[in-house]
N, C-alpha and C positions, 0 to 999 in steps of 0.2 A: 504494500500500500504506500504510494505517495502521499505527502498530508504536505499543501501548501498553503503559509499563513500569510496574508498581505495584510497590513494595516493600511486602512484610510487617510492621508495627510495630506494637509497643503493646502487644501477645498473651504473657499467661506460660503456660507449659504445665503444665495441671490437674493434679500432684503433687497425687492424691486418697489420700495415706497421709499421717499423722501421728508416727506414729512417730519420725520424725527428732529432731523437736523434743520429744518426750516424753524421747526418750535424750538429748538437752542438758540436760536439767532433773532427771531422778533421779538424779542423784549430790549435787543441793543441800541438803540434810539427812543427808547420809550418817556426820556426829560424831551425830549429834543419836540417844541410843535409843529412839526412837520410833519412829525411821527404820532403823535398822539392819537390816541385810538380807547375807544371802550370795549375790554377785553371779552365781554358777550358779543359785542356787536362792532365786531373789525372792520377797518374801510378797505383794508386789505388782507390775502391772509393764502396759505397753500392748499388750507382745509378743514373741517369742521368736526371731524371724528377722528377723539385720538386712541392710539393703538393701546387698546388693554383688553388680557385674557381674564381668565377665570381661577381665582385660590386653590378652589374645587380641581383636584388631580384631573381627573377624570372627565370630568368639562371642559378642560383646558384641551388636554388631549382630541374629544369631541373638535374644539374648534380648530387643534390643528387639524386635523385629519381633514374635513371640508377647506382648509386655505391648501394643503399639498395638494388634494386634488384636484386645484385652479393650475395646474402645471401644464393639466393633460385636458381642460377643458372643463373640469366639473366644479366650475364657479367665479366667482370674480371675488379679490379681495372685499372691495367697495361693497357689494350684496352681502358677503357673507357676515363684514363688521358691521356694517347695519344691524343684521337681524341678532346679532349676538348681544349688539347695546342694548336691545329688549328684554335682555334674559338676567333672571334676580342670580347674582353669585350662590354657588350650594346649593340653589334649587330650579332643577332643571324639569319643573313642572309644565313650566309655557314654553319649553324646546320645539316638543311637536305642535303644539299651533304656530309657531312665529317661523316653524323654519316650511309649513305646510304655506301659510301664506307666501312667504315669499315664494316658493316652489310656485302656487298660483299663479301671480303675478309673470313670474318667468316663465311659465307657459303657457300664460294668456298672449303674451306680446310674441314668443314665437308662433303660436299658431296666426296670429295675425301677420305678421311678415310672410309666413308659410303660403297665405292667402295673395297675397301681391309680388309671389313670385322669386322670394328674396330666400332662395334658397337656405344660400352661406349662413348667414342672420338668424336664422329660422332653424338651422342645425345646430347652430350655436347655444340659442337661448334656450332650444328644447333639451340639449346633452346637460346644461345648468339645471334644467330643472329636473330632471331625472336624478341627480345628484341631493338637490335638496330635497326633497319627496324622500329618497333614503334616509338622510338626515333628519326627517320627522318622525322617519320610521322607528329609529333607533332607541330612541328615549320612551315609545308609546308599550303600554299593554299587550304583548302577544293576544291577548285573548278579547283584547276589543275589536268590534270590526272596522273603527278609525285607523288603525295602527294597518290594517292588511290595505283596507283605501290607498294607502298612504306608500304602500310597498307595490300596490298593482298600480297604482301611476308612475312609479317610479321607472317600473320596468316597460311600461306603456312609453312613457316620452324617450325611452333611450331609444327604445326601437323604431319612433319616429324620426330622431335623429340621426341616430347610424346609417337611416336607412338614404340618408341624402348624401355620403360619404357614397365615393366613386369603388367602394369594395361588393365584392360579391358576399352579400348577410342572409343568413338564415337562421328563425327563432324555433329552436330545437326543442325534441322530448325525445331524451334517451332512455329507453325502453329499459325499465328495473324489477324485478319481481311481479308484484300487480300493481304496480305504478309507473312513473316516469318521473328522472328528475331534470330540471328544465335549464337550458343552457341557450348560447348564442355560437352560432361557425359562422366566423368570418374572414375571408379570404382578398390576397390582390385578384384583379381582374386580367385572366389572359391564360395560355396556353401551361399545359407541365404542370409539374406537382412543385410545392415551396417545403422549404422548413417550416415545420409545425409546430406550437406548442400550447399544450391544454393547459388552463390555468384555474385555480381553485383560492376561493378567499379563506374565512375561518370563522370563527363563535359567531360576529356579528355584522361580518362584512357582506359583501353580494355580489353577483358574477358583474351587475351591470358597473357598479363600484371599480371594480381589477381590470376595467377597458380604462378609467383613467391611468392608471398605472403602466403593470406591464401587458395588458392588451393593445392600447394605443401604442406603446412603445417597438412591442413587435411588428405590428404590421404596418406601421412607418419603415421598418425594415426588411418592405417583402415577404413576412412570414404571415402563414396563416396561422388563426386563433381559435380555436374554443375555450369560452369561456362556461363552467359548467358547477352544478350544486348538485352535492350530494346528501345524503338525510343526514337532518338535525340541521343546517344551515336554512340561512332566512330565506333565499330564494325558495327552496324547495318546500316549507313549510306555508307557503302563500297557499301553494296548490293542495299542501297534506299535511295536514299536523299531526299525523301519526307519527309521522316519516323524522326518529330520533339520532341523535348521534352514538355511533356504535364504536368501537375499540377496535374492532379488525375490518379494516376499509377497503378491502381486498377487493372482493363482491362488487360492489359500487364502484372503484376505481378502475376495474376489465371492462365492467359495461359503457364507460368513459370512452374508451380505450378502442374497442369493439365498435361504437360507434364513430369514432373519430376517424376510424381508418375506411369508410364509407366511402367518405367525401373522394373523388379522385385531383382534387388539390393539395391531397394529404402526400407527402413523402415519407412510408414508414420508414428512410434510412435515415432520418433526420428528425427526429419527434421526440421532445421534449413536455416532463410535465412539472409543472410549480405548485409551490401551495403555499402562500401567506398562511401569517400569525397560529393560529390552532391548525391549519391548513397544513404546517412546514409538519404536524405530527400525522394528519392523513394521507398527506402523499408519501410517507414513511412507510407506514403501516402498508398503504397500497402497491407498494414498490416492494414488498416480500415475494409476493403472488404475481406481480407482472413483469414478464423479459421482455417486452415489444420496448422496452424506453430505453433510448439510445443515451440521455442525459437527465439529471433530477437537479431543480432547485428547492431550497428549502429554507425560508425565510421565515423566521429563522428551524432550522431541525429539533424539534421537542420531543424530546425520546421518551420522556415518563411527565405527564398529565397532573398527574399528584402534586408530584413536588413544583411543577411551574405552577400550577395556583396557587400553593403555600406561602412561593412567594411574595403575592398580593395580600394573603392574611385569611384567607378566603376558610383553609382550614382551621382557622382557629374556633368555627362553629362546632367541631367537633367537642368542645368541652361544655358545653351547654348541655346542665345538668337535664333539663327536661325535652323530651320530644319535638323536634322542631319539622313541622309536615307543609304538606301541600295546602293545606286546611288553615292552620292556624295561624299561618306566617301572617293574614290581617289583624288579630288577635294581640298582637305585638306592641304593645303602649307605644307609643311614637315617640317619648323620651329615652327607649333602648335602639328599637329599630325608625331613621326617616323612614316615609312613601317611597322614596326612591331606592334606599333599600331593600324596601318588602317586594318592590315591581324586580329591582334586579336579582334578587334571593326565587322566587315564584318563577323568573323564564329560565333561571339554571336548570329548575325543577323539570320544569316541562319541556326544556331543549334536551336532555340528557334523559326524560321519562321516567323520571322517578317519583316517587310519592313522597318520599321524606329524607330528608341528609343523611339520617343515618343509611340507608340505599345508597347516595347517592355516592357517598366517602366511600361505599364499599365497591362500586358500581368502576368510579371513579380511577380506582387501584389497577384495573383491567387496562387503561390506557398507556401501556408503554411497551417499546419496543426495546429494551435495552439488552435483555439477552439474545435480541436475533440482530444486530446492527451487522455482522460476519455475514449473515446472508446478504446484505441489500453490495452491490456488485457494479452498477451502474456507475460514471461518472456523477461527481454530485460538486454542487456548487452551494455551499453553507453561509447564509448571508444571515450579521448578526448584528446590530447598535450595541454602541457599546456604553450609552446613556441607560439601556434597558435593565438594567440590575445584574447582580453578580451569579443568580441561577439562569435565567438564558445563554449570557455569558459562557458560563461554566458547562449544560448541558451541548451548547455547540460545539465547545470544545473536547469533550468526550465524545464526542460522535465522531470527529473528523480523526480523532486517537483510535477509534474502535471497531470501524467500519470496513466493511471486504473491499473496497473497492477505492480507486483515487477520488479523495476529497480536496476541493479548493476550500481551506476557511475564510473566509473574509468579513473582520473586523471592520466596521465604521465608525472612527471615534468622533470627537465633539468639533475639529476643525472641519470636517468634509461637510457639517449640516445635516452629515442624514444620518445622524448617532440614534435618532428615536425609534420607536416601534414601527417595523416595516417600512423606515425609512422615509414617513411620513413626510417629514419635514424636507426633502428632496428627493423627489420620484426621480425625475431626469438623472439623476446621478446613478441611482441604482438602477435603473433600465441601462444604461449604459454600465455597468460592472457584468449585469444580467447577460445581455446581449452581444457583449463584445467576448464574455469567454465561451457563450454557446458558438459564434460564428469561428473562433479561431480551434474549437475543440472538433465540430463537422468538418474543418476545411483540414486538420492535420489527418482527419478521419479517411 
């Protein structure tokens, strides 16, 4: 086994506003009456909303996550720090109304350009709103039918938008058991088969999501794309909320697979699968059972489940001396557990299909690959921030030490900008680490 480590260095992250440094500087005249000004009501000024995130981790995060994916099209600073100035810090109660509105908005005015012909315009504003319609999604009640609204427009405007993109799109159902789970194959248009590569988000991302990212990035580069969900993922629970996340992804990831090689755009010597965040552990698990992949990214590779939520603190429910169930998690006095709490304790429940934590820790334990990592074979490309905590970290680097096969690891630290989870905070960067060592690993090939 080769094991290559590159560290990320050198790279500042494209802060494409100015503003900052305009508000450093308009207060240096302010004796002077020339300059005088009333600081509500400037006679001159760069701009009117100033840049501030959220205390709340996790809200913070939320809002990077919608500004990275204005890299690839899925939003404009300007919209998204709008709607965020709406939003009370710690409570991300009025997320899914305020980010639904604007979603509206954005897809009122594309459909109208749509109307007068303005293509471009109209692709544009409707891939933004597809974006924020996810964005609404995320914070809402699985189990209200606001929150699925909210996910079936999502997926509704992206498909009107892609579908004004000069690529060959089709909005798939791959055939799974007695279901189907629901994806997008997108292709350049023209003769022969391309490199391929199927791509997978994770806990609470979505396929239309990972076209900002490395969907759009790939086939900017000629390559064809499926984007695709498998059970327990939000895409696929629109259609079935049966359809749970499972610890051997085997099954679901050949029917992928299986399907993908349909297409005759598909090059099986050239076929790649990825898998973002909880993602990097299902194309893991998937990649025991399937030889068709010529290459694996794993962004980052999470070999055991358990211990990367522990992490977060997640297991520390385990000590709670009484029963904590599917039932009574509203029961919860709201000075132990917030609403938002209880909403994100309740969709672990029912994303994972369990009735109560105690299931869920044991249910939970099932999710690791670490004594089979000697099987997985394939080239693999282990992409990891190195802002994300010391167990990611550390899982990825056990993986690329323990693995049958040549591992690239690659560390992103805090100078390249794209240190955070999945690289948030710089897709472009990571599309290009993504896509320059898949083109240079087929072309040695």
């Amino acid at each position: 086994m080769n094991v290559k480590l590159k560290m990320m260095t050198g790279f500042l992250f494209p802060l494409a506003v100015f503003c900052l440094a305009a508000l450093a500087l308009w207060p240096i005249h302010a004796d002077d009456a020339t300059f005088a000004h009333d600081k509500d009501h400037p006679q001159g000024a760069r701009g009117g909303l100033a840049l501030q995130g959220f205390s709340d981790p996790e809200m913070d995060f939320q809002l990077l996550r919608s500004l990275g994916a204005s890299s690839g099209g899925g939003g404009t600073v300007g919209e998204i720090l709008v709607a965020a100035s709406g939003i009370a810090d710690g409570d991300p109660s009025t997320w899914p109304h305020t980010f639904a509105s604007l979603a509206e908005r954005t897809e009122n005015d594309g459909r109208k350009r749509l109307e007068k012909g303005h293509s471009v315009s109209a692709r544009e504003a409707l891939l933004r709103a597809s974006n924020y319609w996810r964005a609404a999604e995320y914070y809402g009640d699985f189990r209200n039918p606001e929150t699925l609204k909210h996910g079936m427009k999502s997926r509704q405007c992206f498909l009107d938008g892609v579908c004004l993109f000069d690529w060959v799109v089709e909005d798939v159902r791959i055939p799974y058991r007695d279901s189907f789970l629901p994806g997008y194959f997108l292709a350049p248009q023209g003769e022969g088969s391309f490199p391929t590569i199927a791509i997978m988000s994770g806990y609470d991302g979505t396929a239309e999501e990972m076209f900002f990212g490395p969907g759009r990035g790939g086939l900017e580069r000629g390559w064809a794309v499926m984007l695709f969900e498998i059970p327990g993922q939000v895409g696929a629970r629109r259609f079935d909320a049966d359809l749970v996340f499972l610890p051997d992804t085997g099954e679901a990831i050949r029917s992928v697979i299986d399907f993908t090689l349909t297409f005759p755009q598909v090059d099986p010597e050239r076929l790649a699968l990825y898998g973002a965040s909880f993602g990097g552990y299902m194309v893991l698990s998937g990649a025991l059972s399937e030889n068709r992949l010529q290459a694996l990214i794993a962004n980052s590779p999470i070999i055991d489940l358990y211990e990367y939520f522990a992490g977060f603190g997640l297991t520390r429910l385990e000590d709670i001396p009484e029963e904590l169930t599917l039932e009574n998690i509203k029961e919860v006095p709201a000075e132990y557990f917030s609403p938002e709490l209880k909403r994100t304790l309740t969709n672990f429940l029912l994303r994972f299909g369990q009735q109560s934590f105690t299931s869920f820790f044991s249910y939970l334990r099932q999710f690791t690959v670490t004594e089979h990592l000697h099987d997985i074979t394939v080239p693999t490309l282990a992409l990891v921030g190195g802002s994300e905590g010391s167990i990611p970290v550390e899982q990825a680097s056990f993986f690329a030490e323990n693995t049958g096969g040549e591992v690239t690891l690659y560390v992103f630290d805090r100078d390249s900008g794209a240190d955070a989870h999945c690289q948030m905070n710089n897709l472009p960067l990571s599309n290009a680490v993504t896509y320059d060592w898949l083109e240079e690993l087929f072309e040695k090939d």
